[in-house]
mmCIF file of the C-alpha atoms, coordinates in Angstrom:
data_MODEL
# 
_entry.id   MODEL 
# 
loop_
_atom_site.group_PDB 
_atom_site.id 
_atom_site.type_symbol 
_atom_site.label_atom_id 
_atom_site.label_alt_id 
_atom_site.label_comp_id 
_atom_site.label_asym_id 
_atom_site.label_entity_id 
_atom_site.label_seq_id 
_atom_site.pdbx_PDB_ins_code 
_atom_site.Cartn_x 
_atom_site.Cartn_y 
_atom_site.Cartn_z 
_atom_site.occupancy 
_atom_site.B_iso_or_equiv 
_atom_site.pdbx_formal_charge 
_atom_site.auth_seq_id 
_atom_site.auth_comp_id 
_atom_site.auth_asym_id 
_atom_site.auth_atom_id 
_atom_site.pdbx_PDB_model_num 
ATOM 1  C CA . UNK A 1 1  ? 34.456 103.637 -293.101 1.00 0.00 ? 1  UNK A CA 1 
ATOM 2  C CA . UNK A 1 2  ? 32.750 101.476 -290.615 1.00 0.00 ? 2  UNK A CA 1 
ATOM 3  C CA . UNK A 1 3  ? 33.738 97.364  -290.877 1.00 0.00 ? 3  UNK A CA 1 
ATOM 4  C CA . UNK A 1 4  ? 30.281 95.936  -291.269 1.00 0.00 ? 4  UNK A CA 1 
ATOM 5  C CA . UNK A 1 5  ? 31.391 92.251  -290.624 1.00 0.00 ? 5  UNK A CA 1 
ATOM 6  C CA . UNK A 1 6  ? 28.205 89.397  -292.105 1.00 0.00 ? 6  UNK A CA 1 
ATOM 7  C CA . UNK A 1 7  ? 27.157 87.091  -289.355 1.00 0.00 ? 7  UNK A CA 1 
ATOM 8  C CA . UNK A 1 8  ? 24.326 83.817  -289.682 1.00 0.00 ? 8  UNK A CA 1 
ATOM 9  C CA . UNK A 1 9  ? 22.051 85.872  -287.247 1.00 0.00 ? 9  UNK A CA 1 
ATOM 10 C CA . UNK A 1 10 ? 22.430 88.919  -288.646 1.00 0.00 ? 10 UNK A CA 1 
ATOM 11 C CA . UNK A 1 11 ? 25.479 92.075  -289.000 1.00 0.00 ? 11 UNK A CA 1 
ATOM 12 C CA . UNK A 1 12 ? 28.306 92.573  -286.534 1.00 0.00 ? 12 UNK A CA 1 
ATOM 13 C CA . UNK A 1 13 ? 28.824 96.156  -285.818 1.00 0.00 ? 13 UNK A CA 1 
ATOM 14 C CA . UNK A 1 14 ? 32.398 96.723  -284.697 1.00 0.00 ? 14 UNK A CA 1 
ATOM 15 C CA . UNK A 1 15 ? 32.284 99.599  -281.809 1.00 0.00 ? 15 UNK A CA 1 
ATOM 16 C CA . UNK A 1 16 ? 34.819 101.844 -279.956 1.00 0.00 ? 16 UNK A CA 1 
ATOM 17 C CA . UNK A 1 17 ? 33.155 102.713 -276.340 1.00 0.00 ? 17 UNK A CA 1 
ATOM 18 C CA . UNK A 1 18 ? 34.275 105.691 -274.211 1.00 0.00 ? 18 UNK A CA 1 
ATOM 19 C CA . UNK A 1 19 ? 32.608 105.029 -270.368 1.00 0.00 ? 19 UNK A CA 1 
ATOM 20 C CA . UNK A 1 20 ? 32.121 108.147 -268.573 1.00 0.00 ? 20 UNK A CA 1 
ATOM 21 C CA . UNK A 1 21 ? 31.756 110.413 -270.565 1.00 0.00 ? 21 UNK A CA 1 
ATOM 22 C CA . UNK A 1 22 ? 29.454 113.530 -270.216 1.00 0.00 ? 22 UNK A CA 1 
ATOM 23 C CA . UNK A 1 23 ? 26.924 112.847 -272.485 1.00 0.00 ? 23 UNK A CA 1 
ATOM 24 C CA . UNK A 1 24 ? 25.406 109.749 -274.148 1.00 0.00 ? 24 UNK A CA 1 
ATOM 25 C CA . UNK A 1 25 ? 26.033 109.760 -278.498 1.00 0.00 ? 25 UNK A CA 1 
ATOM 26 C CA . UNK A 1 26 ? 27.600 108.574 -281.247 1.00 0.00 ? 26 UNK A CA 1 
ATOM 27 C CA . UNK A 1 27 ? 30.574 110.483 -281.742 1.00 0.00 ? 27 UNK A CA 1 
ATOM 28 C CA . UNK A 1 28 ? 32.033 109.591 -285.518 1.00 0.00 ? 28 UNK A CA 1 
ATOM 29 C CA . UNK A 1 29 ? 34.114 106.949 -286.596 1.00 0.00 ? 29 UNK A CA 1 
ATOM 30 C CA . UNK A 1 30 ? 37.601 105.686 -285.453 1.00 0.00 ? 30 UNK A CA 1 
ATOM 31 C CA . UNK A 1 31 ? 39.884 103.578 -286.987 1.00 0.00 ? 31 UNK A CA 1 
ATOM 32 C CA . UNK A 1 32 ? 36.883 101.707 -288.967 1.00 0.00 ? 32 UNK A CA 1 
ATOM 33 C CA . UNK A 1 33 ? 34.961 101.127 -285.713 1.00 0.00 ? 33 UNK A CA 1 
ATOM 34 C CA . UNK A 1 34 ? 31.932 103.755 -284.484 1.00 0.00 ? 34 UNK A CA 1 
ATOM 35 C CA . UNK A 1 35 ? 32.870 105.604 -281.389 1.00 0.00 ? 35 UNK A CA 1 
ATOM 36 C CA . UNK A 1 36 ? 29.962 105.832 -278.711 1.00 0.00 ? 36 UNK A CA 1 
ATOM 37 C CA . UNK A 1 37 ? 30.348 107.376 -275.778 1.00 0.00 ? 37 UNK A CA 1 
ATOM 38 C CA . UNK A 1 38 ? 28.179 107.177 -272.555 1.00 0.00 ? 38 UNK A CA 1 
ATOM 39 C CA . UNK A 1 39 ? 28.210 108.214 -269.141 1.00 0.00 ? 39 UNK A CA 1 
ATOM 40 C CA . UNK A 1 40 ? 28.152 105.268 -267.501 1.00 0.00 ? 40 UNK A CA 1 
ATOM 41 C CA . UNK A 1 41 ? 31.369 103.829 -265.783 1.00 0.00 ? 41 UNK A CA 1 
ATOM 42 C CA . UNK A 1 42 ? 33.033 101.019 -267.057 1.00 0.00 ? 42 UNK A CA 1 
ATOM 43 C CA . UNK A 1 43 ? 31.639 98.637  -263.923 1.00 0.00 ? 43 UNK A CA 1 
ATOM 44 C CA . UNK A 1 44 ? 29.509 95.592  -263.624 1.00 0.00 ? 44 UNK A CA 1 
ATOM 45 C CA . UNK A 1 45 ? 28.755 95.746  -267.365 1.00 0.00 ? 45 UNK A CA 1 
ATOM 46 C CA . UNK A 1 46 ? 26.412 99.270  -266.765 1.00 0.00 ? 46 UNK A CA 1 
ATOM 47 C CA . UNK A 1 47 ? 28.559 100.944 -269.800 1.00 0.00 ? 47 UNK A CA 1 
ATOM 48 C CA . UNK A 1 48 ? 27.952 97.624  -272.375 1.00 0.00 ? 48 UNK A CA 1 
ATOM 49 C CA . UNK A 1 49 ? 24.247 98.118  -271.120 1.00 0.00 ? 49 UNK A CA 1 
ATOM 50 C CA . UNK A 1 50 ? 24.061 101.736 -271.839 1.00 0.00 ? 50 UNK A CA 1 
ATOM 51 C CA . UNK A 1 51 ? 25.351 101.423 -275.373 1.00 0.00 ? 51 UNK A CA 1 
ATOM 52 C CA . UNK A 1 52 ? 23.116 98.913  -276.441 1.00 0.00 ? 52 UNK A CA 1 
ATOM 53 C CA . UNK A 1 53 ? 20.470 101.716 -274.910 1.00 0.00 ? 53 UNK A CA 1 
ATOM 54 C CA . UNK A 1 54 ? 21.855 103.983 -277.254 1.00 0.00 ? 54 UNK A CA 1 
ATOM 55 C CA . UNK A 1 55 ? 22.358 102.100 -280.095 1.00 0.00 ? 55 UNK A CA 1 
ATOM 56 C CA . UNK A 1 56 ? 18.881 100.212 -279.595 1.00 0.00 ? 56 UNK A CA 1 
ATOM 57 C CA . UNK A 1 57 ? 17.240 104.174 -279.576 1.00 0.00 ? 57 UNK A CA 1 
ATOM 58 C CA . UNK A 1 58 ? 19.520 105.421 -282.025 1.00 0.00 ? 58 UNK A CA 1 
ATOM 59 C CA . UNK A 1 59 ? 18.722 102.575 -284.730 1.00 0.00 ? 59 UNK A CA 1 
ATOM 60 C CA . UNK A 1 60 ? 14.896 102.094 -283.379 1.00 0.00 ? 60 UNK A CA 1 
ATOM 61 C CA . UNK A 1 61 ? 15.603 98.026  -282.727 1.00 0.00 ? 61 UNK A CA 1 
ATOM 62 C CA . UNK A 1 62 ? 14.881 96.530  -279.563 1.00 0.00 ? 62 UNK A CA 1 
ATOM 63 C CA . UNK A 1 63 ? 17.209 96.316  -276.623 1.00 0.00 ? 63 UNK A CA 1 
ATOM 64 C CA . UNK A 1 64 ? 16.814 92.343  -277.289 1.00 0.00 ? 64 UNK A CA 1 
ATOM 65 C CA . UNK A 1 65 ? 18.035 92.396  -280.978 1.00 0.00 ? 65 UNK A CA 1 
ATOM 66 C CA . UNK A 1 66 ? 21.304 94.182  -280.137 1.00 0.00 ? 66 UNK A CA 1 
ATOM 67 C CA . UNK A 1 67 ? 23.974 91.651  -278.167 1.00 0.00 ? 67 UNK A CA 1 
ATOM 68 C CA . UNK A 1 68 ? 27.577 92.334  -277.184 1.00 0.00 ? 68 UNK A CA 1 
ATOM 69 C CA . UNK A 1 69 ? 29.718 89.152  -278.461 1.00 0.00 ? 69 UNK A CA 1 
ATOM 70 C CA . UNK A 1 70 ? 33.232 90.177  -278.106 1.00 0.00 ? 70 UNK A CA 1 
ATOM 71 C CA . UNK A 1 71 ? 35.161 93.270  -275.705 1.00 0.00 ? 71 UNK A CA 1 
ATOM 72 C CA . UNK A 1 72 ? 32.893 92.718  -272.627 1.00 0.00 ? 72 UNK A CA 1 
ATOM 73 C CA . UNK A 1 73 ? 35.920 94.684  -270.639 1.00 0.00 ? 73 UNK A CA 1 
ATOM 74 C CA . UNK A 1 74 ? 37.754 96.294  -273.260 1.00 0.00 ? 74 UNK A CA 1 
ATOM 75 C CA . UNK A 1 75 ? 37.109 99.766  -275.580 1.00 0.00 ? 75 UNK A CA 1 
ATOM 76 C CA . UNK A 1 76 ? 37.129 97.830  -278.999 1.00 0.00 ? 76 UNK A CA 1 
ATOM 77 C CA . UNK A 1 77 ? 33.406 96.033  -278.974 1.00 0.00 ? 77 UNK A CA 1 
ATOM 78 C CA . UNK A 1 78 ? 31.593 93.783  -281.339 1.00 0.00 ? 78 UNK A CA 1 
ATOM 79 C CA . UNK A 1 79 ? 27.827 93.980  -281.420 1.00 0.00 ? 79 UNK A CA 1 
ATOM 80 C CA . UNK A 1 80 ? 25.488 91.450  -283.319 1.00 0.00 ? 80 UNK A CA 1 
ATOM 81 C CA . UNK A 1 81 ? 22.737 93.361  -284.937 1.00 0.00 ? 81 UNK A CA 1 
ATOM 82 C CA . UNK A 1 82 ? 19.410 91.093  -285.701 1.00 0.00 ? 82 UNK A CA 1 
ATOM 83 C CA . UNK A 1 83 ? 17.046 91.367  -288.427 1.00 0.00 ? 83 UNK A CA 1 
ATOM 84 C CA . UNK A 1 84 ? 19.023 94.277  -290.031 1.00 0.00 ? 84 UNK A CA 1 
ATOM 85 C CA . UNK A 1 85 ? 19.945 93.948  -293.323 1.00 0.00 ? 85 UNK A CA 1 
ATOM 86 C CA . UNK A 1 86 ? 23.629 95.249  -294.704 1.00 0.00 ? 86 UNK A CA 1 
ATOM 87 C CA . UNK A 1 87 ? 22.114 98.525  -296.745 1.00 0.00 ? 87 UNK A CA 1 
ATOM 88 C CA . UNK A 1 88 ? 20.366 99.428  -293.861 1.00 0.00 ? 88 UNK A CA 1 
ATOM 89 C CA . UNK A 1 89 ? 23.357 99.302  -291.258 1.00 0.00 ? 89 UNK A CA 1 
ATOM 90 C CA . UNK A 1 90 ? 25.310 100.955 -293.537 1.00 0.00 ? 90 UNK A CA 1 
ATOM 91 C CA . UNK A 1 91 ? 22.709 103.749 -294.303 1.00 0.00 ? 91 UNK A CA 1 
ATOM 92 C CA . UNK A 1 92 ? 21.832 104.404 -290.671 1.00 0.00 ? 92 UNK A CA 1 
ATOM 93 C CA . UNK A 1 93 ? 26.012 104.491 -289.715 1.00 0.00 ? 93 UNK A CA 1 
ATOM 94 C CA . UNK A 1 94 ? 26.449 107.201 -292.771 1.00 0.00 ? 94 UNK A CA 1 
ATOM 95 C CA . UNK A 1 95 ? 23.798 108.983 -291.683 1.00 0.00 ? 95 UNK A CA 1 
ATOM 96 C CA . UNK A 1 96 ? 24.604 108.774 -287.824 1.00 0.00 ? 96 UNK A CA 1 
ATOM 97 C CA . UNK A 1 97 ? 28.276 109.908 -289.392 1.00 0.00 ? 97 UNK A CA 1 
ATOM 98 C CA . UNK A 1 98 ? 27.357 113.303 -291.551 1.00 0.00 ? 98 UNK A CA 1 
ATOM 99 C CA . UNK A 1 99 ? 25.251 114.531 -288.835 1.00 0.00 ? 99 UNK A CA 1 
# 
């Protein structure tokens, strides 16, 4: 199960990125963190960018209420969602997840 984690502005949505890959989606769920994978390389932030793309798409938000806070270079992200509520989140990921 995905680690929804409560945050003042909103819900942080713990994420597991795979750059380069050959397609842009949301793969499943990995040791309680959603695994995305885009093709964009890991380089001057273009692979953060494209996940909040996909996730912004994916969740129909804005671009602007998605933010990467924490694993600007590494695999294991943390992404403040705004103006989402918990049951939401969580009802979007388990439907993202049985797909």
């Amino acid at each position: 199960m995905i680690e929804l984690q409560p945050h003042a502005e909103g819900m942080i949505l713990p994420v597991r990125a795979q750059p380069g890959a050959r397609r842009n989606e949301i793969r499943g769920e990995q040791d309680g963190m959603l695994k995305v994978s885009v093709t964009q390389a890991p380089e001057k932030g273009k692979a953060n960018k494209a996940i909040i793309a996909l996730l912004s798409k994916s969740l129909g938000l804005r671009k602007s209420q998605i933010e990467l806070i924490a694993g600007e270079t590494s695999k294991q992200k943390r992404f403040l969602i705004r103006d989402v509520e918990t049951d939401e989140l969580q009802t979007w990921i388990t439907n993202e997840l049985n797909q």
